[in-house]
C-alpha positions as a LaTeX table, in Angstrom:
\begin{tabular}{lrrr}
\hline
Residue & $x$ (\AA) & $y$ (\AA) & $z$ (\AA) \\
\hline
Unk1 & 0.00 & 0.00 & 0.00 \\
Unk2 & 3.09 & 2.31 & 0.59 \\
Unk3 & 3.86 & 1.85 & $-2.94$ \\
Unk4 & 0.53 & 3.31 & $-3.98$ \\
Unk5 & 0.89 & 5.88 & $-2.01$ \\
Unk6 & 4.29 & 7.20 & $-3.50$ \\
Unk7 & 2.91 & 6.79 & $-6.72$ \\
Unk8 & 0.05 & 9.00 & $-6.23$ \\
Unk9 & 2.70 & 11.50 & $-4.73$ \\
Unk10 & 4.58 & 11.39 & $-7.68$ \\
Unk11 & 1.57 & 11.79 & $-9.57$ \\
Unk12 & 0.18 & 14.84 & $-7.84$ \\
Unk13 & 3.98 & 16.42 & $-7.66$ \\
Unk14 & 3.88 & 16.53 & $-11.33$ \\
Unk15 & 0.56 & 17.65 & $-11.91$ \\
Unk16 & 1.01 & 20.67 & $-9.60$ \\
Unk17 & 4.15 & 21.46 & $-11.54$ \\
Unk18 & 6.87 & 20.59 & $-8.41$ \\
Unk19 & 10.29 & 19.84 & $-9.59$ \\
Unk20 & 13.06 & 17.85 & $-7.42$ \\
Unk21 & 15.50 & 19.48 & $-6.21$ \\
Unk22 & 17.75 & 16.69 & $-7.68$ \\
Unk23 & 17.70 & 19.03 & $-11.25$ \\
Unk24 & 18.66 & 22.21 & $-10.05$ \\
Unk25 & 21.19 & 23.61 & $-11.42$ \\
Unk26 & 23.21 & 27.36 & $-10.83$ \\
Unk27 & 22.31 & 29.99 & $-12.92$ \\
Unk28 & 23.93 & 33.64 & $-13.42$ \\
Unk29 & 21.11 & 36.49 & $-13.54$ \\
Unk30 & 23.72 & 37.89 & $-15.29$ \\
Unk31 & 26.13 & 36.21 & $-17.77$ \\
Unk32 & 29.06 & 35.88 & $-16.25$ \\
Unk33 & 30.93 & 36.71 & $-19.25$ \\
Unk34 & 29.05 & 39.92 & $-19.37$ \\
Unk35 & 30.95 & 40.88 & $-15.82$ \\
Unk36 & 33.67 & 42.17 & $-14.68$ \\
Unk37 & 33.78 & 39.66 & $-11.49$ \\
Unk38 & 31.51 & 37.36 & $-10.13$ \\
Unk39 & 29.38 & 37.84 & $-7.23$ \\
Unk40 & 27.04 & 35.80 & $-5.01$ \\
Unk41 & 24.17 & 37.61 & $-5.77$ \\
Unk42 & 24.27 & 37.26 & $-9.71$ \\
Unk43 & 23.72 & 33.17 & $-8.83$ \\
Unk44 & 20.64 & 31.30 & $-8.11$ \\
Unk45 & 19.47 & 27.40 & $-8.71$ \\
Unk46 & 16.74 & 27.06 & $-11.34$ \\
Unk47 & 15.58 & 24.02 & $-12.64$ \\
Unk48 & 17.78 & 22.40 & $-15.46$ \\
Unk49 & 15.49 & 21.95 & $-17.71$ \\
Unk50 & 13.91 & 25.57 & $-17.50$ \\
Unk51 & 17.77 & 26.72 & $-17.29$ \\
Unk52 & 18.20 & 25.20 & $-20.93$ \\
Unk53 & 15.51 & 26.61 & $-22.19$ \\
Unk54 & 15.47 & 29.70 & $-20.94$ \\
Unk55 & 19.27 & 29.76 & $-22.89$ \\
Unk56 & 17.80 & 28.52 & $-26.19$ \\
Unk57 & 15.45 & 30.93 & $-26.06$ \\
Unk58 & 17.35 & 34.14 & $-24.52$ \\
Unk59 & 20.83 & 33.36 & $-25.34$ \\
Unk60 & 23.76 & 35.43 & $-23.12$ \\
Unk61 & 21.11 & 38.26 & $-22.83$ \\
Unk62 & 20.89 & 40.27 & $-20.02$ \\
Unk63 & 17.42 & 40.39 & $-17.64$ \\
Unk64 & 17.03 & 44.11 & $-19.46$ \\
Unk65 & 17.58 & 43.01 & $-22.69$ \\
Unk66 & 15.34 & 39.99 & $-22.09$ \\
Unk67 & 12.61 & 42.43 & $-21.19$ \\
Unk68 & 12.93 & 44.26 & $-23.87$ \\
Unk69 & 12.78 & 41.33 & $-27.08$ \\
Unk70 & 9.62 & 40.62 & $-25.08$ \\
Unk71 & 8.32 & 43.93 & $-25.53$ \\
Unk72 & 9.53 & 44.29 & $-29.28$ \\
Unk73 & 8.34 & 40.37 & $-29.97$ \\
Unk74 & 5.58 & 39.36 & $-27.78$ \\
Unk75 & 3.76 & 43.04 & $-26.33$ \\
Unk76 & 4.44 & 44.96 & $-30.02$ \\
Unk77 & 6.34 & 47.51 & $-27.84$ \\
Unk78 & 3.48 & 48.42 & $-26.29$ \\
Unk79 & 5.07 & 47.98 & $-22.65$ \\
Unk80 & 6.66 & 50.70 & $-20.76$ \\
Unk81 & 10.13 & 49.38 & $-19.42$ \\
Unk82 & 11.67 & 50.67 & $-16.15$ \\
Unk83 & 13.95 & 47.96 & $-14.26$ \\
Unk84 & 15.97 & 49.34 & $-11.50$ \\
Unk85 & 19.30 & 48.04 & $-10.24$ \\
Unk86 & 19.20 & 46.12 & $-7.07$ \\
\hline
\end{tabular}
């Protein structure tokens, strides 16, 4: 019965869109070949498979220039862009 259980877990996990942790992988918010150094902050862990993607999609761009391609492709520059530095 414990197997059932785990199975339904798994199920229900993947339905609601929860990733392991297993996958996880670093990624810069910032290339890190568009920096002078390297810093803690310009690091977090994203899944591995949205990491990929979000590579074949964006390339080495920057969150800014990511924003705006989405505004030029996607919104038909009909967005207003302001992004502060943190």
């Amino acid at each position: 019965m414990s197997h059932n259980k785990h199975k339904s877990s798994k199920r229900q996990q993947k339905k609601s869109g929860r990733r392991s942790h297993k996958n996880r992988t670093e990624h810069h918010i910032i290339p890190s070949s568009r920096l002078d150094g390297k810093g803690i902050l310009n690091v977090c862990k994203v899944d591995g498979k949205i990491h990929d993607l979000s590579h074949q999609i964006f390339g080495n761009m920057t969150p800014k220039e990511i924003v705006a391609w989405l505004n030029i492709t996607l919104w038909n520059s009909q967005y207003r862009i302001e992004m502060r530095r943190w």
